[in-house]
Every structure is written in C-alpha cells, then in structure tokens.
C-alpha positions in Angstrom: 0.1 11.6 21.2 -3.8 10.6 21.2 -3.9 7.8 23.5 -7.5 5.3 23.9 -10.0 4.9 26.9 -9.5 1.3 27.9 -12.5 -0.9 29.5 -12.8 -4.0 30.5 -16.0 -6.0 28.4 -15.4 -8.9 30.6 -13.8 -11.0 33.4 -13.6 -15.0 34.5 -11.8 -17.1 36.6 -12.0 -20.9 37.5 -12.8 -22.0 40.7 -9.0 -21.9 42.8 -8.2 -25.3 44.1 -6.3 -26.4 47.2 -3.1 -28.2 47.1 -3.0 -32.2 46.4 -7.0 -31.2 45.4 -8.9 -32.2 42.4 -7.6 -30.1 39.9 -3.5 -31.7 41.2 -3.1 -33.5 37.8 -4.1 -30.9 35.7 -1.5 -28.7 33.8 -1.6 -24.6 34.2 -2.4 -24.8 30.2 -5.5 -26.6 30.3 -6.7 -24.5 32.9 -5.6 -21.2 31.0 -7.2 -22.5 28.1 -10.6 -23.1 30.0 -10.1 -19.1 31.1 -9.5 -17.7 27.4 -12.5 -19.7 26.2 -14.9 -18.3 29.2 -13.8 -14.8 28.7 -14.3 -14.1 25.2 -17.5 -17.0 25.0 -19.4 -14.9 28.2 -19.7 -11.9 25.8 -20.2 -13.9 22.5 -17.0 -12.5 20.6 -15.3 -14.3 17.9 -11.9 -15.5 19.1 -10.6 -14.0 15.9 -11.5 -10.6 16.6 -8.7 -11.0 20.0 -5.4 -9.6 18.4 -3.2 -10.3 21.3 -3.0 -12.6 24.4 -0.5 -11.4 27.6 -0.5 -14.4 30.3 1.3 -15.0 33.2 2.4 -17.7 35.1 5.7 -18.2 37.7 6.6 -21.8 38.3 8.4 -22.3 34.8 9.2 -25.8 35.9 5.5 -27.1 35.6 5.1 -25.9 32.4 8.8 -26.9 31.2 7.0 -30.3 31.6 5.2 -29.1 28.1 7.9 -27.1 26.7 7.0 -23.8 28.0 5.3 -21.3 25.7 1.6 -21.7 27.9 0.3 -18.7 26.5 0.9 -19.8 23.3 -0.3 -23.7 23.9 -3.2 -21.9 25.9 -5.0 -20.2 23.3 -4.6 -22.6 20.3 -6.4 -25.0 22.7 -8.8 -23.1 23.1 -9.3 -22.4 19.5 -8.1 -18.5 18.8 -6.7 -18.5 15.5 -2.8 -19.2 14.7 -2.6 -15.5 13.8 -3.1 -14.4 17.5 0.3 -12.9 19.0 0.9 -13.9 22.7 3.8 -13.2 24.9 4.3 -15.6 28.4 5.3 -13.3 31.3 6.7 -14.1 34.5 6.9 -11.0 37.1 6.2 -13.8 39.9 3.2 -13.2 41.5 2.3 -10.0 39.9 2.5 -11.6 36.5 -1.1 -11.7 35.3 -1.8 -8.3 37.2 1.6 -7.7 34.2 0.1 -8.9 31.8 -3.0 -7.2 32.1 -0.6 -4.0 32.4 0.5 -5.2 28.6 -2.3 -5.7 27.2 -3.7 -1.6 28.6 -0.9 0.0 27.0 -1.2 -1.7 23.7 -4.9 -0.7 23.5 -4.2 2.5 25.2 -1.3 4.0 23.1 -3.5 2.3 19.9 -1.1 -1.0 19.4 -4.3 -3.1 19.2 -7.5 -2.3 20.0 -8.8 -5.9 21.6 -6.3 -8.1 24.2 -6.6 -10.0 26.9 -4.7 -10.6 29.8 -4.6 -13.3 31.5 -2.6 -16.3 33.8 -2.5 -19.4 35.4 -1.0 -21.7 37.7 -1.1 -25.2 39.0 1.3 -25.6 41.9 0.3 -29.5 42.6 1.7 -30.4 39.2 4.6 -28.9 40.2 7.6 -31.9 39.7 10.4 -33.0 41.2 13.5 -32.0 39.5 16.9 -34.2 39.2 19.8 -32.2 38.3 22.9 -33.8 36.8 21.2 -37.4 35.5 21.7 -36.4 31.6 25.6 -37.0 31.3 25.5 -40.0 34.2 27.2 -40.5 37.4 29.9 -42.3 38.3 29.2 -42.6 42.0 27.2 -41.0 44.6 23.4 -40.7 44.8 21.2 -38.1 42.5 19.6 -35.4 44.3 16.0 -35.0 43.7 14.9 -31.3 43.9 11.1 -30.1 45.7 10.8 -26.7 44.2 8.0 -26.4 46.3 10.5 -26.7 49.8 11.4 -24.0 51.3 9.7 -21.6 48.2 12.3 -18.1 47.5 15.1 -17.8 45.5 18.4 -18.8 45.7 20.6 -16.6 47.2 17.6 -15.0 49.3 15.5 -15.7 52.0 12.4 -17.3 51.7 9.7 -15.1 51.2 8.2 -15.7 54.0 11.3 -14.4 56.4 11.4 -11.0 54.0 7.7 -10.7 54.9 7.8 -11.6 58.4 10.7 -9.7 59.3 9.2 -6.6 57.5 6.1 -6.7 59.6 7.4 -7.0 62.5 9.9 -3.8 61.9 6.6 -2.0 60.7 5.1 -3.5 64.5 2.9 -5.7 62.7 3.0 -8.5 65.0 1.9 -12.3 65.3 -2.1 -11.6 66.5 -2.8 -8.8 63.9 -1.9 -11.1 61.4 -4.0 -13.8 62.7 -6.7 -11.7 63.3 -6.5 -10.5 59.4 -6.5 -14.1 58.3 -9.6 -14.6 60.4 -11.0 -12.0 58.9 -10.4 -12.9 55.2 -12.2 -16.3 56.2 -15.0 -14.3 57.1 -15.4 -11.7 54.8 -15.4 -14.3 52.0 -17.7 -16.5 53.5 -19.9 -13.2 53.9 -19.2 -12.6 50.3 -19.5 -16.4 49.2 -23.4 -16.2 51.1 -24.7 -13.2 49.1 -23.4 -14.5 45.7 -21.0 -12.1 45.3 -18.4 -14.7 43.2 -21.2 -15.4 40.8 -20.1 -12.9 38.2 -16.2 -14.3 38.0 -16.2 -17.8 39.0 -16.9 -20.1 36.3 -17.3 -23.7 36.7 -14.7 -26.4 35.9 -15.2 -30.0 34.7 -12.9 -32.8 35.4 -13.4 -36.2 34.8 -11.0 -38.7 36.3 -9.2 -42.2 35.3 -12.7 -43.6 35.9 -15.1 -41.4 33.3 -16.3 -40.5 36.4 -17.3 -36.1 35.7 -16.5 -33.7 39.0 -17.9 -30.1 38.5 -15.8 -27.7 40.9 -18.2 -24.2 41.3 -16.2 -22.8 44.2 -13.3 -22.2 45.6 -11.7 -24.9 47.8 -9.6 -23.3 50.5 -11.6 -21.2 52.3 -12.0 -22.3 55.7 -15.1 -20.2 58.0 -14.7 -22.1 61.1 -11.6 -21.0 61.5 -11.2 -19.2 64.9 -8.4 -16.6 66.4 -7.7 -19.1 68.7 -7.3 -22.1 66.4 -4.5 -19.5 63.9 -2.7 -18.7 67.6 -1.9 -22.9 67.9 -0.3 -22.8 64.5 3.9 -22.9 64.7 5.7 -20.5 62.9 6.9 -21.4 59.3 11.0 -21.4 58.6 11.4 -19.9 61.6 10.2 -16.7 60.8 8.6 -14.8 64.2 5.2 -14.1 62.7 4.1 -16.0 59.7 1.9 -19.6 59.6 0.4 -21.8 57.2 -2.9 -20.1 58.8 -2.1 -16.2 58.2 -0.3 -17.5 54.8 -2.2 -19.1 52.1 -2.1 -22.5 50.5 -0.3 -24.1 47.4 -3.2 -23.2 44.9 -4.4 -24.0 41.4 -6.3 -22.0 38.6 -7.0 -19.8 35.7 -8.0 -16.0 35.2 -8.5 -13.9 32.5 -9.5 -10.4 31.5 -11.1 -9.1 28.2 -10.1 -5.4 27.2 -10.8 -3.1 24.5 -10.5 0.3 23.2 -14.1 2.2 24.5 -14.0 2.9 20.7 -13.6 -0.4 19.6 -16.4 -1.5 22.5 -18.8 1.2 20.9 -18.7 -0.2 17.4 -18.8 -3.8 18.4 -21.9 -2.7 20.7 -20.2 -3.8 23.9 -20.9 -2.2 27.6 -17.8 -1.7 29.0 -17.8 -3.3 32.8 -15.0 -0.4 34.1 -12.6 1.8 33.1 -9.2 1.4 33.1 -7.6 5.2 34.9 -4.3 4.0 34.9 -1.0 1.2 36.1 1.9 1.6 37.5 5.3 -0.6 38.5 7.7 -0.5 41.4 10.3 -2.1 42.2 12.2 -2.0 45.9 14.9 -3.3 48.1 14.2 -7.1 47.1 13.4 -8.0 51.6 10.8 -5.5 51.1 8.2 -7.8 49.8 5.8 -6.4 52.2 5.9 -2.7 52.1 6.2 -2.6 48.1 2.2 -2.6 47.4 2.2 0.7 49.1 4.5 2.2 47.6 3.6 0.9 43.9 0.2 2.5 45.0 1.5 5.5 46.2 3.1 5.9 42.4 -0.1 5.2 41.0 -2.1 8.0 43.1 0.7 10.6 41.7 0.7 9.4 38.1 -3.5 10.2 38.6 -3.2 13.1 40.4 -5.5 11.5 42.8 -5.2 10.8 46.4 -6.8 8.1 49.5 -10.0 10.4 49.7 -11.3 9.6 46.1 -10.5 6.0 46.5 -13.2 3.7 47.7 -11.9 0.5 47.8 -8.9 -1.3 47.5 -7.4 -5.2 46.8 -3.7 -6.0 48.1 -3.1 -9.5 47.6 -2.8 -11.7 51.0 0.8 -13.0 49.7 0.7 -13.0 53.4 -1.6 -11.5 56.3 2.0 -8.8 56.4 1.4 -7.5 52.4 -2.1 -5.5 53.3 -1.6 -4.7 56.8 1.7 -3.4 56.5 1.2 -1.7 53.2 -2.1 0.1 55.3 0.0 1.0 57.9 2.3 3.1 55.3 -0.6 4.4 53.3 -2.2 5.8 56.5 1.4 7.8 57.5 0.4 7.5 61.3 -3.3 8.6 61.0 -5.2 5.7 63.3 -8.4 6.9 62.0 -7.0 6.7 58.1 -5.6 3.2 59.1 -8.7 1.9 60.4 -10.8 3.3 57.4 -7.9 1.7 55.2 -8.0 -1.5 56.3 -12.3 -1.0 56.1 -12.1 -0.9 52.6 -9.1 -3.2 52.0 -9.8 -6.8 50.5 -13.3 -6.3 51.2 -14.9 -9.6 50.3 -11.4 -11.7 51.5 -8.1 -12.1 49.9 -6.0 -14.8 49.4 -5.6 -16.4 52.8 -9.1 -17.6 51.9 -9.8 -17.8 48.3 -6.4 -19.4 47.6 -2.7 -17.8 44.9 -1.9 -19.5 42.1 0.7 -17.1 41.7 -0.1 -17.0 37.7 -3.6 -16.2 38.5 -3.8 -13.8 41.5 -3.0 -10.4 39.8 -6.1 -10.7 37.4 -8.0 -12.7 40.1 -7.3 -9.2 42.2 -8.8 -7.0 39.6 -11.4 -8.3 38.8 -12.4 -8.7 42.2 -12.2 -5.5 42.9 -14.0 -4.6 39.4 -17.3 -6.8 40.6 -17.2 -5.3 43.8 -17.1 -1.4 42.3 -20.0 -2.4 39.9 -21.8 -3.0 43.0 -21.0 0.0 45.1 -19.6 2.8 42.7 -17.0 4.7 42.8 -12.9 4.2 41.9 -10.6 1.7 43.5 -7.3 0.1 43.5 -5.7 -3.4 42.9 -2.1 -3.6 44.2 0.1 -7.0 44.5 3.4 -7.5 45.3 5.8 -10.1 43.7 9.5 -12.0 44.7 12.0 -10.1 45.8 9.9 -6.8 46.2 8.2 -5.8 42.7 5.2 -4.2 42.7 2.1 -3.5 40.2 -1.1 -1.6 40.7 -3.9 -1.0 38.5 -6.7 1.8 39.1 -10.6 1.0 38.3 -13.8 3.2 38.1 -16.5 1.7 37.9 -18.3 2.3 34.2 -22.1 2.1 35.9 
C-alpha cells in the first residue's frame, strides 16, 4: 500500500489558564474555536481547504452544558465550512495527542490529505451535577454532584493513589517528586525568558460583564519562586504517600491545535513543513498503572521505528504528575544511572505541566508541539508520550524538518 509523508505546516495554543482564573466562564468551544481559527489563519489557508477536524476533550459534563458535539460546534464557529467532517474524541488526557493520531493516519494511508487535530478543555466551567431531580422526590434532600472532588473513576482509585502508589513501588519517592516539580517551575521560567513560547502561544481576548477587554499572552500557573522547601510543607492529597497540589498540577483551561498535511499536498500548496511526522503508537496497561504506561507506549513506538534511546534527542511525558516522567525514565533507562540521568536531561526540557498547567483536552497536542518548537531549535528526532485514565498511553515521534 503507498502510504504519505505527513508534516506538520503549523501549531497554536491559547494561553492555559489557572483554575477559578479569567478564562472560568468560558466554555471549552469557544476556546477550541479560537485554536482552529489561529492554526489555519497563522499560515493563511482557506478553512475550506481543511477536510477533517479530530478534537479532544474529557470532562463531557462541561460540554453536555451545550449539547456535546464541541468539535462540531467548534469549527462552525470558527467559520470552516458545513462540509467539514469532525469526530469528538475522548481518550482522557491523551485525547488531543488521539486525535492528532487520527488525523496522521488519514493523511498517511491517503484518507485526506489536510486535517487537523486538535482539543480543549475548561475545567472551571465544570458544573455541579443533580442526579434524580427530573422525575421528583418525594422526600429526602437532592444530592448535588462536584465532578471535580475526588477526580478518577468510579469504581477506581483516584488517579492520584494509582500514580502515587506506582512511584513509590518504582522507589520514586516524596523529594524526587518535589524536586521535579521544582524543576518544571524553573525550566519554564528559563524557557518563558528566552521567548521560547512565542511560536505556540497565541493571545486570547476576553471581555467581561463590564465591556471591559483582558488580553491573556501567557500562561497563568507557573509559579518560579517556588522553592524545594516550600513543595516539602505541602500535605499529601487523598492520602496518597507522595503526591501534592505542588508536584501535581492545577485545574486548567485552554485550547490547542495542530495543522497537518500530506508533504505532497504541502508542496503544491507551497507550504514548509515545520516536522515530520515518523510515526504513533497506542498502549494500553493494567488500569493502576497510570504512571509507568508512557514508557511502555514509548518503548512500542521505538520498535514500530526500528529506532532506539541513542537516536532520540529529546523527549515530552506529560507532568499528569511529578510520578508520569520520572518513573517512566526510570524504566526507559532499565537500571543504567548514567542513561537515567541523561533521560531525565532531555525530558520536558522547557517544563511540563506542573508549570504550564492540563486541560486534559488540550495537553496531548500542547505536548507535541512543544516538543516540535523545541526540535526546530536544536535538530534532531524526539518523542511526545502522555498517559491517560486508567493507564492508556499515546506517543507520537517528530524529526525536525530544518
């Protein structure tokens, strides 16, 4: 079968907001929609020309407020044409990173030759839910529902115990995580300093109750005077033994999106391509093991390449938690303390999201083209890896088209 090159032409995100912050009362679709315009209007192409939209989100129950189907809602707000095809995924906090999955293997096995994917997420417009009101009560009190309490899945543990409990049968322990979250601060800041979030950050507007107009250029949760010693203070969340609200990070909002297209396609419309796409994979595992899956969705990915550590140069693993990238490191390096320590070098190299912030929806394109920015910069092939809700895994593998 003759299968297509895929690039990437181009790649924007909004600003990612902190819980209860500006962006509280706006819903996931407007944002989306702000994402879909940016990334197709950054490299002048006709909306018509985009012949399918993949776009993920995860807390259905904010956009159940508007009758689900965001993708859908997304992009006819932000003017494609009706004849665009779009499919809404949810793969929890891998589903953007899914959908950009989608949107390669259409293009690649010659589906479509332009798509995007893309996602979004606004967890302060979040709402209450009140089961059992729409046939009446007879008695008793109705239960209002936080689906932002205690965040898992029924049945489960919150994620926060899977991860927790993971790192600390892996012997990741309470100060290595702290000491990661310290270090996401700082490497973003680093990164924030030299302009480095330029390229994918675009700017949001908001204007409130009062006409008064609020631009947001940066993210709002990164925190650089955070110390060691201030993350040691912190309890420990639903009693897990390792895991904060300072090596965890917040209740986020925001939008991402990714323009692909065949190289061929790219060539005739006269586009540069910003990477190449090698290749994704998907994993799945044991549904505690939330913490470990990134390396071994990464580990599939190196074998369906044929490539191994050595001809990577960098890598993202989202900070679902300070656990995801240092115990996914510590199995990637297979006992090697020099590998480990070179790993964890070239791991989430300009912060993750302990600093910059995971609107689940968002993250797994947020994480790509991150890493895409950064290869443009330095060269050379990398990996983006995330893990999602009781253990799934996706990975996607870069090289850098200068």
């Amino acid at each position: 079968m003759k299968t297509n090159k895929v690039v990437i032409i181009s790649a924007v995100r909004t600003p990612f907001d902190k819980f209860g912050g500006l962006m509280r009362d706006i819903p996931s679709i407007e944002l989306g929609k702000k994402a879909l315009e940016a990334v197709v209007d950054r490299v002048g192409l006709p909306k018509d020309k985009v012949e399918e939209i993949y776009y993920g989100t995860t807390i259905s129950a904010e956009v159940g407020q508007y009758l689900n189907i965001p993708a859908r809602q997304a992009l006819l707000k932000a003017g494609f044409p009706s004849s665009t095809l779009s499919l809404t995924i949810d793969r929890a906090c891998c589903s953007s990173m899914t959908a950009f999955q989608m949107a390669y293997r259409q293009i690649k096995y010659g589906e479509t030759s332009i798509a995007i994917g893309a996602g979004a997420e606004n967890l302060s417009n979040v709402p209450y839910i009140v089961s059992g009101a729409r046939w009446g009560k007879r008695l008793g009190d109705l239960k209002m529902v936080d689906l932002m309490a205690d965040i898992g899945y029924k049945g489960w543990n919150p994620v926060s115990v899977d991860a927790s409990e993971v790192a600390v049968e892996y012997g990741v322990m309470r100060e290595e995580q702290d000491f990661w979250a310290y270090l996401s601060h700082q490497r973003y800041q680093t990164a924030f300093e030299c302009g480095k979030f330029v390229d994918e950050v675009i700017p949001y507007e908001i204007t409130d109750a009062k006409g008064i107009n609020t631009v947001i250029t940066a993210d709002q949760t990164p925190r650089p005077d955070t110390t060691t010693e201030k993350l040691a203070k912190l309890k420990t969340v639903y009693n897990t033994p390792t895991v904060t609200a300072g090596n965890a990070p917040g209740l986020n909002a925001g939008a991402s999106a990714i323009l692909l297209m065949s190289e061929e396609k790219a060539k005739t419309l006269g586009y540069e391509p910003l990477a190449y796409v090698d290749d994704v994979a998907s994993k799945s595992d044991d549904a505690r093991y939330i913490a470990s899956v990134p390396a071994a969705v990464i580990k599939l990915l190196l074998e369906k390449t044929g490539k191994t550590l050595d001809d990577i140069s960098l890598i993202e693993i989202n900070e679902a938690f300070a656990a995801m990238p240092l115990v996914s490191t510590k199995i990637l390096a297979n006992g090697d303390e020099t590998r480990l320590k070179k790993l964890r070098d070239m791991t989430n190299v300009n912060g993750g999201a302990i600093a910059i912030g995971h609107p689940m929806g968002a993250t797994g394109a947020r994480l790509i083209m991150t890493l895409m920015y950064e290869l443009r910069r330095r060269g050379g092939t990398g990996i983006a890896a995330i893990c999602g809700g009781l253990a799934q895994g996706d990975a996607v593998m870069l090289t850098a088209a200068n």
